[in-house]
PyMOL commands that place a pseudoatom at each C-alpha (Angstrom):
pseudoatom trace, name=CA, resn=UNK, resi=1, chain=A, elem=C, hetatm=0, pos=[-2.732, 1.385, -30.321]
pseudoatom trace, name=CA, resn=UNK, resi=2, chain=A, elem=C, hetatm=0, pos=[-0.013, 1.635, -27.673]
pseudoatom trace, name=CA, resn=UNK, resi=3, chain=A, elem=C, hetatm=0, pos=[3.532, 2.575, -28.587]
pseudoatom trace, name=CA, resn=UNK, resi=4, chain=A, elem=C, hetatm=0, pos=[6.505, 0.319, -28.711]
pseudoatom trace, name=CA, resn=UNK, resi=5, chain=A, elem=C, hetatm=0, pos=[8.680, 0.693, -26.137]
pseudoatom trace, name=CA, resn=UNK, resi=6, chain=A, elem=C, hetatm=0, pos=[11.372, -0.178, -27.860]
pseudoatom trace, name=CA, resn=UNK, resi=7, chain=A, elem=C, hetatm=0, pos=[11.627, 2.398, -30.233]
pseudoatom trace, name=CA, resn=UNK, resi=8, chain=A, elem=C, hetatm=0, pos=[11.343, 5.361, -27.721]
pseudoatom trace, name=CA, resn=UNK, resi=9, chain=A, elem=C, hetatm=0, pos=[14.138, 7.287, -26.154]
pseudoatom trace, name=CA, resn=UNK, resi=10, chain=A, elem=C, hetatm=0, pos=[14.263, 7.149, -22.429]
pseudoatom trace, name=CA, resn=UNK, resi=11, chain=A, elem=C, hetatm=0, pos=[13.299, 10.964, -22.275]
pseudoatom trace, name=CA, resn=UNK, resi=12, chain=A, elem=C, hetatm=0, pos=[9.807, 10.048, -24.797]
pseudoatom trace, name=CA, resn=UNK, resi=13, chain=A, elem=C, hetatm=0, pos=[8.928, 7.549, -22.794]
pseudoatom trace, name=CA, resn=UNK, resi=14, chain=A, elem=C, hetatm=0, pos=[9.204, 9.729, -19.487]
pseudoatom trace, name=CA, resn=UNK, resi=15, chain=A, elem=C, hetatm=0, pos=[7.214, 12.091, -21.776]
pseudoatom trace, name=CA, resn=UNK, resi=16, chain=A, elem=C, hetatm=0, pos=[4.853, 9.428, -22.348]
pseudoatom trace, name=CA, resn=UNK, resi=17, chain=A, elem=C, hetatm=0, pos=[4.232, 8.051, -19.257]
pseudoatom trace, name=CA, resn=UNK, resi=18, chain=A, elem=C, hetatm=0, pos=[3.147, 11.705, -18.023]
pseudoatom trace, name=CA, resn=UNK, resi=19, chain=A, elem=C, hetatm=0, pos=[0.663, 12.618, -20.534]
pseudoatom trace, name=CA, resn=UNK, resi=20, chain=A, elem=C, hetatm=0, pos=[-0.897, 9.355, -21.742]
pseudoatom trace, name=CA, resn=UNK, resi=21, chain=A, elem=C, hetatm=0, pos=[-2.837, 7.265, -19.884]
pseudoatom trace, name=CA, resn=UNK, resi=22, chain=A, elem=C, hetatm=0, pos=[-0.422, 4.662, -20.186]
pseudoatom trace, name=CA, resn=UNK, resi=23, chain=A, elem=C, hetatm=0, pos=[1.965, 3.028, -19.899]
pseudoatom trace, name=CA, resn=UNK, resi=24, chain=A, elem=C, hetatm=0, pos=[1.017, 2.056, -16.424]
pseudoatom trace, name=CA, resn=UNK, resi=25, chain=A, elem=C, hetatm=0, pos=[2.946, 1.003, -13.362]
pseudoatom trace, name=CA, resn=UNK, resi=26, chain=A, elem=C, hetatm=0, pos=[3.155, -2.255, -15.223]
pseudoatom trace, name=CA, resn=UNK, resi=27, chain=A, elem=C, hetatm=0, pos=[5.133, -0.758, -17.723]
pseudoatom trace, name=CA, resn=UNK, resi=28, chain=A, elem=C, hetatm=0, pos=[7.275, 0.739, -15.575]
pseudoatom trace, name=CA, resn=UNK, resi=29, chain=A, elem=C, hetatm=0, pos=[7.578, -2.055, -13.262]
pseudoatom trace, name=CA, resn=UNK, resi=30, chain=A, elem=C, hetatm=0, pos=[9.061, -4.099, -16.721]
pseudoatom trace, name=CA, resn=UNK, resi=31, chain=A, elem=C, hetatm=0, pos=[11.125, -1.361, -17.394]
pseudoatom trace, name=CA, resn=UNK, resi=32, chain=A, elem=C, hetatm=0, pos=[12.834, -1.180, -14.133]
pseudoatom trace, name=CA, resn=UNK, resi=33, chain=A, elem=C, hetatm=0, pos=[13.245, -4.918, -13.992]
pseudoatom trace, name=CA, resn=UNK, resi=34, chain=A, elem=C, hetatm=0, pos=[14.919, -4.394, -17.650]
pseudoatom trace, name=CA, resn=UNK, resi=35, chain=A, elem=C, hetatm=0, pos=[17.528, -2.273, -15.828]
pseudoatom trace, name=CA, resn=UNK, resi=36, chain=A, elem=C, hetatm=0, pos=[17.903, -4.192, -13.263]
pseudoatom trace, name=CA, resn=UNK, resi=37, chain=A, elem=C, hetatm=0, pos=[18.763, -7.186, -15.884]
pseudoatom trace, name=CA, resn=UNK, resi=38, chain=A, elem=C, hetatm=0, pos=[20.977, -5.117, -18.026]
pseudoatom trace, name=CA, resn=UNK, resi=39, chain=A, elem=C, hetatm=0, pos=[23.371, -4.271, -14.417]
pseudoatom trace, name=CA, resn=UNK, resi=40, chain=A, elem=C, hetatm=0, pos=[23.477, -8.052, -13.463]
pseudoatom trace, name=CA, resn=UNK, resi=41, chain=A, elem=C, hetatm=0, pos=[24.276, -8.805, -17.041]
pseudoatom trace, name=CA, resn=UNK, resi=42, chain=A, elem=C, hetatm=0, pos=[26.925, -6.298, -16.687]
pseudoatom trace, name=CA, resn=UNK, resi=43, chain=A, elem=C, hetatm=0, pos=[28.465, -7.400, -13.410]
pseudoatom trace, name=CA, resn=UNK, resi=44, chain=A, elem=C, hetatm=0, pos=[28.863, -11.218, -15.098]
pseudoatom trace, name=CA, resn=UNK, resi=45, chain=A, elem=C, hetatm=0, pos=[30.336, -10.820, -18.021]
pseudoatom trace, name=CA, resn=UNK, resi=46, chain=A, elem=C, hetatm=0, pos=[32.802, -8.178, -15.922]
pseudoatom trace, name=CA, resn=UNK, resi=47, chain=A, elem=C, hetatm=0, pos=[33.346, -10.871, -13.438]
pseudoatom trace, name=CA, resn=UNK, resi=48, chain=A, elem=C, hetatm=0, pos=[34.164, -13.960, -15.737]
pseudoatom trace, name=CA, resn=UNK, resi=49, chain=A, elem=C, hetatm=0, pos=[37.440, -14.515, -15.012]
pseudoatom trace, name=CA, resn=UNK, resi=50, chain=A, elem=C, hetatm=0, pos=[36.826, -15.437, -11.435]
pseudoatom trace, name=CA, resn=UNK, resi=51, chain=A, elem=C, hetatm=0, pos=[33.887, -16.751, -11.957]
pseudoatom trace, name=CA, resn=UNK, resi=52, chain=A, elem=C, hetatm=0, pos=[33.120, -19.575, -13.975]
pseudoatom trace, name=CA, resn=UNK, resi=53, chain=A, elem=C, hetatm=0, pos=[29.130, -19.785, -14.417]
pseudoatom trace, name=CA, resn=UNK, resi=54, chain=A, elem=C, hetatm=0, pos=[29.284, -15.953, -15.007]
pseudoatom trace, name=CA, resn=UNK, resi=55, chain=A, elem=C, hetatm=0, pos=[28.419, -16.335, -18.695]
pseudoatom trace, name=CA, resn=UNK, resi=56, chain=A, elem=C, hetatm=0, pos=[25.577, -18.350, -18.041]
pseudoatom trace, name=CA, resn=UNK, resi=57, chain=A, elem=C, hetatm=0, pos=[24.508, -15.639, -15.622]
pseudoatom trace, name=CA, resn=UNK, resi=58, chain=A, elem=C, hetatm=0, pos=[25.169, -12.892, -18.061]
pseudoatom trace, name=CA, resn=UNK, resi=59, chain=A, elem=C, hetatm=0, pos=[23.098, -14.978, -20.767]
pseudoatom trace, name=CA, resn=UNK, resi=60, chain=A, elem=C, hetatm=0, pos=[19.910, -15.567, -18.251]
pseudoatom trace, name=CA, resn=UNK, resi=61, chain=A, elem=C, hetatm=0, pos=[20.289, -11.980, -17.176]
pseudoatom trace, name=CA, resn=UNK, resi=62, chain=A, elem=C, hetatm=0, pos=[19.598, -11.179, -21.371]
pseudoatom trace, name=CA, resn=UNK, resi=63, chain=A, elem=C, hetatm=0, pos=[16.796, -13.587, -22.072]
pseudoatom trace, name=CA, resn=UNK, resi=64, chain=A, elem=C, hetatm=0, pos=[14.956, -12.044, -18.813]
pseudoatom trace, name=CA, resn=UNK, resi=65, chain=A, elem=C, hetatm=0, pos=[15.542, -8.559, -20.265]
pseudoatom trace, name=CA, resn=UNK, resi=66, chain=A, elem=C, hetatm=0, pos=[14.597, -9.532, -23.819]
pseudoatom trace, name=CA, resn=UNK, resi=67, chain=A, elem=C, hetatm=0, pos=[11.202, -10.412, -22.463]
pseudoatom trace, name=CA, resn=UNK, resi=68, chain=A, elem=C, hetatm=0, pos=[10.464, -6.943, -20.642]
pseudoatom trace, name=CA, resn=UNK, resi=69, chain=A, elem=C, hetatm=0, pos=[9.724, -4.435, -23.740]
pseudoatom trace, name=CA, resn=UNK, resi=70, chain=A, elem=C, hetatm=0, pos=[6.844, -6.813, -24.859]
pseudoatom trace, name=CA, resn=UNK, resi=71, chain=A, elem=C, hetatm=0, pos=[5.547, -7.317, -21.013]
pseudoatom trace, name=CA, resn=UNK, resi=72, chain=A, elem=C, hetatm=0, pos=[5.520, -3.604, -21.107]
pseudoatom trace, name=CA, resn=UNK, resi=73, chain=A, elem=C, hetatm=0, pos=[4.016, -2.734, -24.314]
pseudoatom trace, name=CA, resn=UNK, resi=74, chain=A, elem=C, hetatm=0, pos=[1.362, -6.138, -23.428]
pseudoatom trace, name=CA, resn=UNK, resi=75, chain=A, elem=C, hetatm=0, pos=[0.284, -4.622, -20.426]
pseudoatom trace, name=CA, resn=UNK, resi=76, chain=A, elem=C, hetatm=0, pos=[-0.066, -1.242, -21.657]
pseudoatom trace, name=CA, resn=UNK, resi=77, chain=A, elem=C, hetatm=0, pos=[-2.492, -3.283, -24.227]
pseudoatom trace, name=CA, resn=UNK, resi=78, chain=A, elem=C, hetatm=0, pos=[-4.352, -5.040, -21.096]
pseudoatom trace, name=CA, resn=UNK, resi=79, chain=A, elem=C, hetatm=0, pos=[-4.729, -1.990, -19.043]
pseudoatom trace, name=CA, resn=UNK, resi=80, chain=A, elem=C, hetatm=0, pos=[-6.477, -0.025, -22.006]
pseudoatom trace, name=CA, resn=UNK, resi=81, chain=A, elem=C, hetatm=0, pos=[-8.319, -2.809, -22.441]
pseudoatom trace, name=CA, resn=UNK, resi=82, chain=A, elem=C, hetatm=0, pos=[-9.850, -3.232, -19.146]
pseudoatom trace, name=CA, resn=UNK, resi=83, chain=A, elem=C, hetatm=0, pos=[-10.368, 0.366, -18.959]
pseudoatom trace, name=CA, resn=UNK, resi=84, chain=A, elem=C, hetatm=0, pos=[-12.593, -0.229, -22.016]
pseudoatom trace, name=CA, resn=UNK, resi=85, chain=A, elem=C, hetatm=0, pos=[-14.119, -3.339, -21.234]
pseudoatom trace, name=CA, resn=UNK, resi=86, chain=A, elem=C, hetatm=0, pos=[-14.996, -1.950, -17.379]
pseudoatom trace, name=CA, resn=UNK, resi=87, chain=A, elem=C, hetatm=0, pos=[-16.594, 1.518, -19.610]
pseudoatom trace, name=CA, resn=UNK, resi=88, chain=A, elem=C, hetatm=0, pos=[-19.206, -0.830, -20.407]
pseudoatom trace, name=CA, resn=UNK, resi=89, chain=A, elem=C, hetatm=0, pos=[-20.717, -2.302, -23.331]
pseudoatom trace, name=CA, resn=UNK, resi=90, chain=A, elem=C, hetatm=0, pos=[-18.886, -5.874, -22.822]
pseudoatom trace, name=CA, resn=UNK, resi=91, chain=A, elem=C, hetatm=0, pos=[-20.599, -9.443, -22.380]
pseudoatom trace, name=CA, resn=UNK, resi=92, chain=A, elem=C, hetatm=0, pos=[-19.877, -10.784, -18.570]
pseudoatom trace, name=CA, resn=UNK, resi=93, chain=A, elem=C, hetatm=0, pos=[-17.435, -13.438, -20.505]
pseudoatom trace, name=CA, resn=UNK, resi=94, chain=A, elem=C, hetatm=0, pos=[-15.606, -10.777, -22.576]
pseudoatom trace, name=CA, resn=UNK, resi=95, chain=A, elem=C, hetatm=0, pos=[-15.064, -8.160, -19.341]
pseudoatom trace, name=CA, resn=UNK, resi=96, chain=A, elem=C, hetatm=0, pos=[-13.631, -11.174, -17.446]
pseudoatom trace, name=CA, resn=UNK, resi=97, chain=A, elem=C, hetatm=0, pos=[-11.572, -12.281, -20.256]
pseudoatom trace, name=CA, resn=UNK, resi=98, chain=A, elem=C, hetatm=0, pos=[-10.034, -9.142, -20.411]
pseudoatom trace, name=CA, resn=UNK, resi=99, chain=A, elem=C, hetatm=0, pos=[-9.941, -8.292, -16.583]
pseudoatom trace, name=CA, resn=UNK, resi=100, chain=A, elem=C, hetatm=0, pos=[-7.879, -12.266, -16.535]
pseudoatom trace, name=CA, resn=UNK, resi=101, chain=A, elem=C, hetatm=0, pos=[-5.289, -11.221, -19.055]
pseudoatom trace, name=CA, resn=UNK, resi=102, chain=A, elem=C, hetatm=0, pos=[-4.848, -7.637, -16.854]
pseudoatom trace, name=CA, resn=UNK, resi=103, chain=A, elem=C, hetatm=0, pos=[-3.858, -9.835, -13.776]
pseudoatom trace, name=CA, resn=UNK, resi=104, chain=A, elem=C, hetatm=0, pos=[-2.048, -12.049, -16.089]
pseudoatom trace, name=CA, resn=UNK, resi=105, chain=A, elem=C, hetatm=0, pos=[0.602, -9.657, -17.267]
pseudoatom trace, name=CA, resn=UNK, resi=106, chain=A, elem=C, hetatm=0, pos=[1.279, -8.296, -14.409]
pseudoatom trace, name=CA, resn=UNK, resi=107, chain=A, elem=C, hetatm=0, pos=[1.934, -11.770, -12.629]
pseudoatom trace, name=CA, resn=UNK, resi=108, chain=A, elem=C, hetatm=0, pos=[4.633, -12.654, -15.722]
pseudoatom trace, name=CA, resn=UNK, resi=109, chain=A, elem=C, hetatm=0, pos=[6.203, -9.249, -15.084]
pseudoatom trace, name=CA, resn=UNK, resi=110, chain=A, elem=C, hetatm=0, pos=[6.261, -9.989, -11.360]
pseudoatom trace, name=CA, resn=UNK, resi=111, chain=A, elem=C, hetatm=0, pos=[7.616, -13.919, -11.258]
pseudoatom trace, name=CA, resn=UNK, resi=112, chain=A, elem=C, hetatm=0, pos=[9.858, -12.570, -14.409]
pseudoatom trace, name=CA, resn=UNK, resi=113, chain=A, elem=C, hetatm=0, pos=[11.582, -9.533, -11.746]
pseudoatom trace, name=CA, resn=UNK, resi=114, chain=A, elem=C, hetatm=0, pos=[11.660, -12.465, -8.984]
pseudoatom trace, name=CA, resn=UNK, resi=115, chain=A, elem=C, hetatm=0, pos=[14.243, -14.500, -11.194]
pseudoatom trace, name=CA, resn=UNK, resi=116, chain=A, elem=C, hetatm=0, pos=[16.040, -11.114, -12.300]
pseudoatom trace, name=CA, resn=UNK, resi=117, chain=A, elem=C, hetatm=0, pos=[16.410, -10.822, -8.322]
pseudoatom trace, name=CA, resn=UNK, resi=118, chain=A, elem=C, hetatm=0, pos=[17.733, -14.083, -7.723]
pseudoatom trace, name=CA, resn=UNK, resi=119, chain=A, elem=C, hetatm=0, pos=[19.925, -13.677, -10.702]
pseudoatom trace, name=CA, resn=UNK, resi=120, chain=A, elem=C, hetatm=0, pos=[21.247, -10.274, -8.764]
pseudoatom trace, name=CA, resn=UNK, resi=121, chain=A, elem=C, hetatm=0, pos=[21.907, -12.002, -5.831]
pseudoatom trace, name=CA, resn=UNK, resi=122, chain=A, elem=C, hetatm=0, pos=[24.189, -14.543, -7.264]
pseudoatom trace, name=CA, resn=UNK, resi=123, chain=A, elem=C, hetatm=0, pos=[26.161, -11.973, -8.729]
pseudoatom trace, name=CA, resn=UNK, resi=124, chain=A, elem=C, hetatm=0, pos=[26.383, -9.853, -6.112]
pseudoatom trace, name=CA, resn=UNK, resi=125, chain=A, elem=C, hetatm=0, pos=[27.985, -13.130, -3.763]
pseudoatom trace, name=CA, resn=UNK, resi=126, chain=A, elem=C, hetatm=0, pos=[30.135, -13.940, -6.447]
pseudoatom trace, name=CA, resn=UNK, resi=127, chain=A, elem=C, hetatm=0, pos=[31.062, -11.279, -8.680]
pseudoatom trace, name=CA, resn=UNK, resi=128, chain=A, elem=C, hetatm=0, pos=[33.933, -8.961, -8.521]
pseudoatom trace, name=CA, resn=UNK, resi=129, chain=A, elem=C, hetatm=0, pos=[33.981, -6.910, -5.543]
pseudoatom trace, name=CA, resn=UNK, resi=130, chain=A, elem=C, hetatm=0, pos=[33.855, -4.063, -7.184]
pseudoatom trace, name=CA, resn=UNK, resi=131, chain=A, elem=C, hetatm=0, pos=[30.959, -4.220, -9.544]
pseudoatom trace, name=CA, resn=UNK, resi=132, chain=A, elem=C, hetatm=0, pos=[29.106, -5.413, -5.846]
pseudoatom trace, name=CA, resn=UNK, resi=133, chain=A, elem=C, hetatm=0, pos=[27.307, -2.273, -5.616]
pseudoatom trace, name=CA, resn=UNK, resi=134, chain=A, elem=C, hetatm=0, pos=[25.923, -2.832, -9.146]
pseudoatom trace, name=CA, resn=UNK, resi=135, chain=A, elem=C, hetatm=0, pos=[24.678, -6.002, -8.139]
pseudoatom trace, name=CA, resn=UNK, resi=136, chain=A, elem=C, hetatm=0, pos=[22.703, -4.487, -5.135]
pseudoatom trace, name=CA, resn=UNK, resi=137, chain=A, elem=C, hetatm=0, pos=[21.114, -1.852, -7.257]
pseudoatom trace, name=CA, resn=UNK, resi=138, chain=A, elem=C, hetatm=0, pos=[19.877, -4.519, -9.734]
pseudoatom trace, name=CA, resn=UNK, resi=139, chain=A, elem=C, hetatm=0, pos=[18.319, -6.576, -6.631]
pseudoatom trace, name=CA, resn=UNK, resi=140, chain=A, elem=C, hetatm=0, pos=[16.687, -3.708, -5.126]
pseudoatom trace, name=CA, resn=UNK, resi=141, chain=A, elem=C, hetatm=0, pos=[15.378, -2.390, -8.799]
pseudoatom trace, name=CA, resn=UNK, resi=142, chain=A, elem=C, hetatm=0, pos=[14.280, -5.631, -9.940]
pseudoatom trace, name=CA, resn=UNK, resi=143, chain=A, elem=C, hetatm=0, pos=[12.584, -5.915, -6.651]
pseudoatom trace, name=CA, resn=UNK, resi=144, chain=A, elem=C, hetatm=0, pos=[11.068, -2.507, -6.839]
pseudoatom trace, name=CA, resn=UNK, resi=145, chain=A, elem=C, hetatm=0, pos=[9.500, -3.896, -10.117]
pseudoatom trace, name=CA, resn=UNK, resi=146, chain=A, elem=C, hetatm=0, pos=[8.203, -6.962, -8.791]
pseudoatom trace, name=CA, resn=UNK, resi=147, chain=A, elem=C, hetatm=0, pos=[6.625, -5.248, -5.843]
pseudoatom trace, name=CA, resn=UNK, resi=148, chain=A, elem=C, hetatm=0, pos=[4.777, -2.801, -8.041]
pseudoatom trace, name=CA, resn=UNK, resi=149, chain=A, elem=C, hetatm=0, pos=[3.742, -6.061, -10.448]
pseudoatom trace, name=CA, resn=UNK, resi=150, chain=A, elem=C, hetatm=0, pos=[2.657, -7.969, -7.547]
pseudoatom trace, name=CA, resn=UNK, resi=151, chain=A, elem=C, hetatm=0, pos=[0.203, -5.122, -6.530]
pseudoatom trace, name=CA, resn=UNK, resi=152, chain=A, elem=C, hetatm=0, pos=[-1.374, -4.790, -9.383]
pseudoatom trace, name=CA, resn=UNK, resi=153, chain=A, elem=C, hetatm=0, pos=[-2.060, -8.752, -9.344]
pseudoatom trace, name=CA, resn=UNK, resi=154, chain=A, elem=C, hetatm=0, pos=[-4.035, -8.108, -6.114]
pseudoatom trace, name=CA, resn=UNK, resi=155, chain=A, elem=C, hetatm=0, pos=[-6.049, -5.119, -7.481]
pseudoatom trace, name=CA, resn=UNK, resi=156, chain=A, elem=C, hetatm=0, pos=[-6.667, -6.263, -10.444]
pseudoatom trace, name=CA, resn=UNK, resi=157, chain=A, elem=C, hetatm=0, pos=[-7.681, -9.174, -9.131]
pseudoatom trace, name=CA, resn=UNK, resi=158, chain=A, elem=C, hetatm=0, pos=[-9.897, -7.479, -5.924]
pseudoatom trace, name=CA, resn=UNK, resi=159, chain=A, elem=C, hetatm=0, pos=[-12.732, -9.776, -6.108]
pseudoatom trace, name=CA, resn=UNK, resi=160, chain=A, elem=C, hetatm=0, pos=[-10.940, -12.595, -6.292]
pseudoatom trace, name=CA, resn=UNK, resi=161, chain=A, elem=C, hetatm=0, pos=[-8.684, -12.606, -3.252]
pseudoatom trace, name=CA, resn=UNK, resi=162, chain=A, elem=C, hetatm=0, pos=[-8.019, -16.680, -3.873]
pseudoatom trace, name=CA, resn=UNK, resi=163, chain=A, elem=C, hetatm=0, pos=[-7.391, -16.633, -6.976]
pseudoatom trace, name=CA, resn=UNK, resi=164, chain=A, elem=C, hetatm=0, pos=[-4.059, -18.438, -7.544]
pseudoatom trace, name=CA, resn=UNK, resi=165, chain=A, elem=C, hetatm=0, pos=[-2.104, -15.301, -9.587]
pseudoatom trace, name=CA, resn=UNK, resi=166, chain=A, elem=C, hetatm=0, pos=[-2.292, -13.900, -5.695]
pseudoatom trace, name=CA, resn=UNK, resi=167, chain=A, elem=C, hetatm=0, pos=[-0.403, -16.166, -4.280]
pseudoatom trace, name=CA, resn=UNK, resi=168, chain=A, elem=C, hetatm=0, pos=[2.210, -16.672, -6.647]
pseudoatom trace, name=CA, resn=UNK, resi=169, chain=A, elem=C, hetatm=0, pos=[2.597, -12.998, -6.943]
pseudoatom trace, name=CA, resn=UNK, resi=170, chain=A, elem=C, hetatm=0, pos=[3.188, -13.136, -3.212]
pseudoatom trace, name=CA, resn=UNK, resi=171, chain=A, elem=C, hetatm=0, pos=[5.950, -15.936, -3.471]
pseudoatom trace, name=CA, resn=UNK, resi=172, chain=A, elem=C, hetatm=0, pos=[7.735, -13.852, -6.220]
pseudoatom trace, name=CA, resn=UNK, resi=173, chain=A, elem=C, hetatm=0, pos=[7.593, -10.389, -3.867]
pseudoatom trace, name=CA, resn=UNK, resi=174, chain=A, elem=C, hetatm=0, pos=[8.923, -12.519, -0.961]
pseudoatom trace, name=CA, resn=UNK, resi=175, chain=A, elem=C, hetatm=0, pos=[11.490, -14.459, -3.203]
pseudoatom trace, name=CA, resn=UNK, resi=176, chain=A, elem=C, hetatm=0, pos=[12.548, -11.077, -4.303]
pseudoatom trace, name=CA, resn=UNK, resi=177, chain=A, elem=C, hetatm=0, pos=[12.619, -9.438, -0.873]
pseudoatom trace, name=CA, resn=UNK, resi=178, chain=A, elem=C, hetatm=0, pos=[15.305, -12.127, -0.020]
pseudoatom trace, name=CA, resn=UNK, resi=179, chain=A, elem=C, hetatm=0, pos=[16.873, -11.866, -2.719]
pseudoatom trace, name=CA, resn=UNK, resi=180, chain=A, elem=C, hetatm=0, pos=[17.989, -8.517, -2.033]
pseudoatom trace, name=CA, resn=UNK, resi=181, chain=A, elem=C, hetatm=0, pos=[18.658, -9.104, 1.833]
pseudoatom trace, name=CA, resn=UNK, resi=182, chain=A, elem=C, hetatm=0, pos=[21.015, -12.083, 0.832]
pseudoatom trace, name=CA, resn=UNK, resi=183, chain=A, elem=C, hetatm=0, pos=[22.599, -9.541, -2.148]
pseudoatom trace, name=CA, resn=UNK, resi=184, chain=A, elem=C, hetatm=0, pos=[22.743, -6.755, 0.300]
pseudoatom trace, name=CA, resn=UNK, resi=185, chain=A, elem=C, hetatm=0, pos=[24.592, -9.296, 3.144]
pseudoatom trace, name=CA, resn=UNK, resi=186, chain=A, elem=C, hetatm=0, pos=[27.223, -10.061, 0.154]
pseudoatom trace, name=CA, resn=UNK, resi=187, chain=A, elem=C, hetatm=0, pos=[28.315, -6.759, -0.144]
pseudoatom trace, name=CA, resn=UNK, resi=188, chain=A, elem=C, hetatm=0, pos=[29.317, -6.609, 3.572]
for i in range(1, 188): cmd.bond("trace and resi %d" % i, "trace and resi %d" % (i + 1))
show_as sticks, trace
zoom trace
């Protein structure tokens, strides 16, 4: 049974994530792209009187964070699952069932992060020039967590280097990349 997120304190789940054998860097990866979501969320609604499409921002920013606790506490639930599954004792069928949905999660936490970081971006060209540098940090973060994501696509997916999940985890690492050049350019 893996713990929900949501119910922790930050410090328990630092605790957590030291001791237990998960959550993973998935986990983590959702939880910094969470952050990340909150800031941009933050910079919007901040920045709505110059901005006109800043609530609609802010609101995005929300739904994307929403989704992060479960995409945590999911791939928590994969990755003990494959660890299982690859401990033997699993049909062929069953161990790749379970090795799909590990590359799955990860993927949704990546391409989730990717819009996060294009959502940062925006923000950070047109929100308040002060809140700028909160912008930034949510790029980079939600990048951070995307990178991480997208790795664990292509190892958990080794054997499989053509499998489609790679490439799109690539094209949300890259979108993410420049999102965080283009948010780091605005601040200039």
């Amino acid at each position: 049974m893996v713990t929900d997120y949501l119910d922790l304190k930050l410090g328990e789940f630092l605790d957590l994530s030291a001791s237990e054998p998960a959550p993973g860097g998935g986990s983590a990866a959702a939880v910094a792209i969470a952050l990340a979501a909150s800031l941009v969320a933050k910079v919007a609604r901040r920045s709505g009187s110059t901005w006109p499409d800043a609530a609609g921002v802010a609101a995005q920013a929300i739904e994307l964070q929403a989704r992060c606790p479960t995409l945590a506490r999911d791939d928590a639930e994969a990755w003990q699952d494959a660890l299982l599954a690859l401990g033997g004792g699993r049909g062929d069928r069953e161990l790749a069932g379970v090795l799909d949905r590990a590359a799955d999660l990860p993927l949704a936490i990546a391409e989730t992060g990717a819009d996060v970081a294009g959502l940062a971006r925006l923000t950070a060209e047109r929100g308040v020039a002060e809140l700028r540098g909160e912008a930034v940090a949510a790029a980079v973060l939600a990048h951070a967590g995307v990178r991480a994501a997208a790795h664990l696509v292509t190892l958990n997916l080794a054997t499989r280097a053509d499998d489609d999940r790679c490439t799109r985890a690539a094209v949300a690492e890259q979108g993410a990349a420049a999102s965080v050049r283009a948010a780091l350019e605005a601040e200039t």
